[in-house]
C-alpha positions in Angstrom: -12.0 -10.6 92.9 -10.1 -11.2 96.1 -8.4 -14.6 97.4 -8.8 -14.6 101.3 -7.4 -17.9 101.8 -4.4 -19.8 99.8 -3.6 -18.6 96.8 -4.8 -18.0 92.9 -3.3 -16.9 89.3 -5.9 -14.9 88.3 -6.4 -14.0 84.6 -8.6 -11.2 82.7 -8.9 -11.4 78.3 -10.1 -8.4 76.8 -12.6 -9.5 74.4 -13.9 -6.4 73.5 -13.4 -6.8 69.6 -12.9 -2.5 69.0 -10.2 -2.7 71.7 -6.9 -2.2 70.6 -5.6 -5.0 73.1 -8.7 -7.3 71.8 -7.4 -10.8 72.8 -4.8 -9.9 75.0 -4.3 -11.3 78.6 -2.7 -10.3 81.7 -2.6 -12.3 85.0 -1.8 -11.3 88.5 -1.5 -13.5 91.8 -3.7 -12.6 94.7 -3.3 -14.5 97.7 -4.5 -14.2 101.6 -0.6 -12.9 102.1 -0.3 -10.2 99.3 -4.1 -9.1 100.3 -4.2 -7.7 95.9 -7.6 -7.9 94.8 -8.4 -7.3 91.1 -11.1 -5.2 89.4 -12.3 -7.2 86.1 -14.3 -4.5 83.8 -17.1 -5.6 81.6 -15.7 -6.3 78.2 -13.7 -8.9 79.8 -13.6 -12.6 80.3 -12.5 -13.5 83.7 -10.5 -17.2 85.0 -8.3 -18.5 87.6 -6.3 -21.8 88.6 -5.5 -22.6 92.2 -2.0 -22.0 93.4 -2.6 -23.7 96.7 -4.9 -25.9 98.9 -7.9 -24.7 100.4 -8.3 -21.8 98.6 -11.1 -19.4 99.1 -12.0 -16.7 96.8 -14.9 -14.0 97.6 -16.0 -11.8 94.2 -18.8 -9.5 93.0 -20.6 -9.0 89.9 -22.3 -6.0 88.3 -26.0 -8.0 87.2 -27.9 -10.8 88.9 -26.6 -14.1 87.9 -28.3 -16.2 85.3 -27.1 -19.6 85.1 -28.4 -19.7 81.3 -26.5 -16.6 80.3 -22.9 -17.8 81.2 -20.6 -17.8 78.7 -16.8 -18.9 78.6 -13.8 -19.3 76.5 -11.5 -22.2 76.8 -8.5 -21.8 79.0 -5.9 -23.7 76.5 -7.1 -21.7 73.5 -4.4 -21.6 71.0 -5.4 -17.8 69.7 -5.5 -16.6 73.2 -2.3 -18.5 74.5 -2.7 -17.7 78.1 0.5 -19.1 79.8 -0.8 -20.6 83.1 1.7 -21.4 86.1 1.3 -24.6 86.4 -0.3 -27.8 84.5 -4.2 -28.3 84.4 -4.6 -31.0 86.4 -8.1 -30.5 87.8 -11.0 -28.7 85.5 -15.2 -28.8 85.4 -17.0 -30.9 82.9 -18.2 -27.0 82.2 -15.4 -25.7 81.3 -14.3 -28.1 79.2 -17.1 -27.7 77.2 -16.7 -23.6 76.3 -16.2 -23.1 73.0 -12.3 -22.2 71.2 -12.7 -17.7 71.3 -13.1 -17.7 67.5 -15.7 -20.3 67.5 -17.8 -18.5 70.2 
């Protein structure tokens, strides 16, 4: 994952439920100025928010996308308690509609 233009807060959850650091999250900013991009394993849900305008991100993924086989948590989900920088003000009718992590 790579923002080439504005910025994001990017976040990873491990959702791997053997790991020892099974629910746990960790965001990083990457941003056209800081030039970071982030490596998101499988085993791990994956999220951002917009820091800026205009933002462009470019990213990869490891299998051909199926539209059918997404899955998603919610990004205000109390047992996950990610701590985003700033109020969710904009958000898809999509992912509104993911599940809470211990209902999915």
């Amino acid at each position: 994952m790579r923002c080439v233009k504005g910025a994001i807060w990017d976040v990873i959850v491990d959702i791997r439920s053997e790991s020892p650091t099974f629910r746990q999250w960790e965001g990083f900013e990457l941003s056209e100025s800081n030039g970071c991009q982030l490596y998101i394993p499988k085993g791990f849900a994956h999220g951002f928010q917009t820091l800026s305008e205009g933002v462009e991100v470019n990213y990869l993924i490891s299998e051909r996308y199926v539209a059918e086989a997404a899955r998603g948590i919610r990004h205000d989900d109390p047992s996950v308690a990610i701590q985003w920088p700033l109020p969710v003000s904009e958000i898809s009718t999509k992912d509104l509609q993911w599940p809470y992590f211990l209902e999915a």
